[in-house]
C-alpha positions as CSV (number, residue, x, y, z in Angstrom):
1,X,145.7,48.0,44.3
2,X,145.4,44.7,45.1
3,X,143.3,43.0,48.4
4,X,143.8,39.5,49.1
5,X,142.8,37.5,51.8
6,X,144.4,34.1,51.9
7,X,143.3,31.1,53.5
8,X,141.7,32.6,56.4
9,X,140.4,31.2,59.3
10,X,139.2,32.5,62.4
11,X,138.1,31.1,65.5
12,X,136.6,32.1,68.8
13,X,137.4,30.7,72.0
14,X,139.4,28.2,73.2
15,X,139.4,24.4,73.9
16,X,136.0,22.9,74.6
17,X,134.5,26.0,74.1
18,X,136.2,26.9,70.6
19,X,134.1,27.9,67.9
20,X,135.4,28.1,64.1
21,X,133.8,30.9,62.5
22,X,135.5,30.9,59.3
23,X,137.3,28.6,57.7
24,X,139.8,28.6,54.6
25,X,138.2,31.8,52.9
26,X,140.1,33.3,49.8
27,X,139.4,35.9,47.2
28,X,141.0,39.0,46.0
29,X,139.8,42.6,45.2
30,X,141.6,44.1,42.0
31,X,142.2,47.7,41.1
32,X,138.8,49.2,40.1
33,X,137.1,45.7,40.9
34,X,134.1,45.5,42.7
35,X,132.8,42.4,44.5
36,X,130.4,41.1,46.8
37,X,130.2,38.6,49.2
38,X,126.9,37.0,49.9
39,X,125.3,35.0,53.1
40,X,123.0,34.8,55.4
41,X,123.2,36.1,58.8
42,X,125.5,34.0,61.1
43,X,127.8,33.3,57.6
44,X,130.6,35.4,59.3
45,X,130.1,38.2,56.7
46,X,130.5,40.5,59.2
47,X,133.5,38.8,60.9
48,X,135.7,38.5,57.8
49,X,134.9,42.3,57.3
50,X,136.3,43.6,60.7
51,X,139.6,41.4,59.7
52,X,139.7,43.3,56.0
53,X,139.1,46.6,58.2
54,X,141.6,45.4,60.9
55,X,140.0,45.6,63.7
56,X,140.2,42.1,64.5
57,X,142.9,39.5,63.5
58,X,142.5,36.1,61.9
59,X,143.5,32.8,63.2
60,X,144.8,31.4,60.4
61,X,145.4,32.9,57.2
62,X,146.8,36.6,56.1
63,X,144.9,39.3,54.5
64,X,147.0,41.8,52.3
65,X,146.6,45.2,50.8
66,X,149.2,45.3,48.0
67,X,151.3,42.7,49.6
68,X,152.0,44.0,53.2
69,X,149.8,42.6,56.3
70,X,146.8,43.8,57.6
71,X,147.5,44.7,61.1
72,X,145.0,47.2,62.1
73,X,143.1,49.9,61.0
74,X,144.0,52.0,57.9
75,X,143.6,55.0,55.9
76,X,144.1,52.5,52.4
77,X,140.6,51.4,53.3
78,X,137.6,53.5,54.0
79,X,134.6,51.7,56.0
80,X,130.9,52.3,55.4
81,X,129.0,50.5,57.4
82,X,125.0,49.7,57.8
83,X,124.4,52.4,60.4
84,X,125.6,55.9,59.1
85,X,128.0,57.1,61.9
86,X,127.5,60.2,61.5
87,X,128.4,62.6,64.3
88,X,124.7,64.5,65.1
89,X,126.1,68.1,66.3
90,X,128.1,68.2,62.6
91,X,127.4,69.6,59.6
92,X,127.4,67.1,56.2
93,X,130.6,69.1,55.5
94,X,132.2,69.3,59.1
95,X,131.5,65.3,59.2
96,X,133.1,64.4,55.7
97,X,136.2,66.8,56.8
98,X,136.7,64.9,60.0
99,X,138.8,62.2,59.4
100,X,141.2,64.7,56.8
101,X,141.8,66.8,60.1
102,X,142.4,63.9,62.0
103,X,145.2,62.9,59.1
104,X,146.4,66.4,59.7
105,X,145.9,67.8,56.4
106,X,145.9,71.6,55.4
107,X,142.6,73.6,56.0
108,X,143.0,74.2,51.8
109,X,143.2,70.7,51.1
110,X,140.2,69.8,53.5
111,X,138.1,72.5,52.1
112,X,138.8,71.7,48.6
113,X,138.4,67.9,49.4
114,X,135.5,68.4,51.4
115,X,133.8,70.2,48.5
116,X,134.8,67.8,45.9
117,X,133.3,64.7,47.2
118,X,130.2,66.5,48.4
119,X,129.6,67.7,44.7
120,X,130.6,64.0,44.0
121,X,127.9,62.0,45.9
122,X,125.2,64.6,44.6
123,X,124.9,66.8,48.3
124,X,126.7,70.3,47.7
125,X,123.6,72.2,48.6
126,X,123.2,70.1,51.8
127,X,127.2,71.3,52.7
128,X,125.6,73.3,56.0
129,X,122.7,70.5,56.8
130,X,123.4,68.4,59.7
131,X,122.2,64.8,59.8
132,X,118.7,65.0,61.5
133,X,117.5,67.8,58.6
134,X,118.4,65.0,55.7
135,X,117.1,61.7,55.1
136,X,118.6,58.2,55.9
137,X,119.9,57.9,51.7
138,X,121.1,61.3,52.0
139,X,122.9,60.6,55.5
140,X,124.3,57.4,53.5
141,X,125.7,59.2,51.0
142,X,127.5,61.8,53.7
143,X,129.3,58.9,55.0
144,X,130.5,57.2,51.4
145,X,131.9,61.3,50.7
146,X,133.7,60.9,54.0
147,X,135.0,57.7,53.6
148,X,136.2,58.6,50.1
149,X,137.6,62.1,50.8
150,X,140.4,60.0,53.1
151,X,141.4,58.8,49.3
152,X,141.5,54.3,50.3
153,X,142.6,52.2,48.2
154,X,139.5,50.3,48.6
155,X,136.3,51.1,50.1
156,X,134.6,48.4,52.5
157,X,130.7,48.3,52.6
158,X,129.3,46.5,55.5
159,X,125.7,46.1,54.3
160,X,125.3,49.6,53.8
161,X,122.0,50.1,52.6
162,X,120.0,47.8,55.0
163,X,118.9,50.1,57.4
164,X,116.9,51.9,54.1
165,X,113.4,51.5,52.9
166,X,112.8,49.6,49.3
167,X,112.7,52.8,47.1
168,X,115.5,54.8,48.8
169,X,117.6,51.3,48.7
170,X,117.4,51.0,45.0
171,X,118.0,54.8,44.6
172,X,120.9,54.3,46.4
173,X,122.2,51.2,44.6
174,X,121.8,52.8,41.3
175,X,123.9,56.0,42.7
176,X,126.5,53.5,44.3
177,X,127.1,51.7,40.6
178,X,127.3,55.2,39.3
179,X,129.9,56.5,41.5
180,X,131.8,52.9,41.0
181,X,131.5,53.7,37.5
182,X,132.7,57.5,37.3
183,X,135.6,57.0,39.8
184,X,136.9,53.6,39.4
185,X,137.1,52.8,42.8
186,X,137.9,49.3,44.1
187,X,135.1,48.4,46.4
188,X,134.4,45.3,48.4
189,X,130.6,44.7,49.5
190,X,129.1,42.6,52.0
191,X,125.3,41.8,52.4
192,X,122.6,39.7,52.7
193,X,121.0,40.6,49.5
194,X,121.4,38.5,46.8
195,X,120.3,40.8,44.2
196,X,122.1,43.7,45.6
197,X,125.2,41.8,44.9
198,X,124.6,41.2,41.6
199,X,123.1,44.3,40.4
200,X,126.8,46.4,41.7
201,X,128.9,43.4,42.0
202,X,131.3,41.9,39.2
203,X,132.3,39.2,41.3
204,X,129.9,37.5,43.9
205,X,131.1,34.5,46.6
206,X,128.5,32.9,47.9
207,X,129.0,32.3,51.2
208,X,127.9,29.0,53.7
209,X,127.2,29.1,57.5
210,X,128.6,26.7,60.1
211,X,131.5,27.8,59.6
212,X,131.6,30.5,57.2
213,X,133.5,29.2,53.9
214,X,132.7,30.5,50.5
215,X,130.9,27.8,48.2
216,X,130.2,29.3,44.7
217,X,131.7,32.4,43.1
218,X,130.6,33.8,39.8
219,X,131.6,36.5,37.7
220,X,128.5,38.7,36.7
221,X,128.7,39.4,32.9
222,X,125.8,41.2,32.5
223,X,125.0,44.5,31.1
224,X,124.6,47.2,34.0
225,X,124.1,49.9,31.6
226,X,120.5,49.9,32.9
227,X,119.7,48.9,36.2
228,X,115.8,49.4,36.1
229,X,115.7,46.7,32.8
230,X,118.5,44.6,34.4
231,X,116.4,43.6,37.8
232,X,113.5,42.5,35.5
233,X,115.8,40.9,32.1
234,X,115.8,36.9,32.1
235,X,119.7,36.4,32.5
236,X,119.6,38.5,35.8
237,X,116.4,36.8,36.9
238,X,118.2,33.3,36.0
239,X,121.5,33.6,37.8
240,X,119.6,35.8,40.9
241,X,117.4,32.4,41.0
242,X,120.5,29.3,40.1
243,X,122.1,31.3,43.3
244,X,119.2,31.8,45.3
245,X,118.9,27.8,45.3
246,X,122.6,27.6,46.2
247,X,121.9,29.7,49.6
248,X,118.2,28.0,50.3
249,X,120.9,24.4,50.6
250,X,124.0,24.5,49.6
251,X,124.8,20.6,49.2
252,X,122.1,19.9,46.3
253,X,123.5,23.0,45.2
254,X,127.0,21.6,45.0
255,X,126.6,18.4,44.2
């Protein structure tokens, strides 16, 4: 699996009134890669998502999954966003099968699949709950089994753990790099959080406002073998703080 997006623009409006949003942005997302991209609000982090998801097209520029367009939505990648979607009146296991039935698949695939990626994300017992009787982490993970059971190529987090308080957001991080870890999946994060990104992230683009263009990317070799040590270890604490000045102004930063 391969995810490119290649010299992308987009802009909203027209004439006078136009407003460039992003401009130029390219990375890629390699099989069993994951990487984050990180800016503050108004960056176009969000923007340059819903083209990735197709649900909005770029101006300039292509984005690719394995060398073919993105033209609109897709089952080869599976969306998590910030808020958990869940649908209320359904079960944890009626809301992860959703999407399979809407593919059509067999009732013995869904229930098999269903169960699998329940028992993957760590909620097998909460099968029968629906979403009001769990917590917001738990509710999380409900959506991440759903977006995985429709088997992407890549999954898309839209700052997916924002709406969560500090403890349950680094519980949830740690289980995230676990899953990343047992599955291999190829995942693609977006947030605000710089130490989020670096904590899950092996790539991290750093990215500017006004318009949104990516300024520094780095790769993140350090060890992840334990997250708890890693927030508090000095080459973590270093790069989180030589990046950190890159956001606070990025033209000292680049210069």
């Amino acid at each position: 699996m391969q995810l490119v997006v290649d010299q992308v623009s987009k802009v909203f409006g027209v004439g006078r009134s136009a407003s460039c949003v992003l401009e130029d942005i390219s990375f890629s997302v390699n099989s069993g890669e994951f990487v984050a991209l990180v800016g503050s609000s108004g960056c176009g982090k969000s923007t340059l998502m819903r083209l990735v998801a197709g649900l909005d097209h770029p101006s300039a520029g292509v984005v690719t999954v394995d060398g073919q367009p993105v033209r609109g939505p897709g089952s080869d990648r599976g969306m998590v966003f910030q808020k958990y979607s869940l649908y209320p009146w359904l079960t944890a296991a009626q809301n992860v099968a959703f999407g399979m039935e809407l593919q059509g698949l067999s009732r013995p695939e869904i229930r098999e699949r269903t169960g699998y990626f329940l028992e993957v994300v760590g909620l097998a017992d909460a099968a029968r709950r629906r979403p009001r009787e769990i917590s917001g982490g738990m509710q999380q993970r409900v959506a991440i089994a759903r977006a995985l059971a429709a088997q992407p190529k890549i999954l898309l987090l839209d700052e997916p753990f924002g709406a969560l308080d500090l403890q349950i957001r680094e519980s949830m991080q740690e289980f995230l790099h676990g899953l990343w870890q047992r599955t291999g999946l190829s995942a693609l994060l977006i947030t605000h959080d710089l130490e989020e990104a670096l904590l899950l992230a092996q790539r991290v683009h750093i990215m500017a406002p006004r318009p949104g263009r990516i300024v520094r990317s780095v790769q993140v070799d350090l060890d992840h073998g334990n997250m708890a040590h890693l927030r508090v270890s000095p080459p973590f604490l270093a790069l989180r703080e030589e990046l950190a000045t890159c956001l606070r102004g990025m033209e000292p930063a680049l210069a």
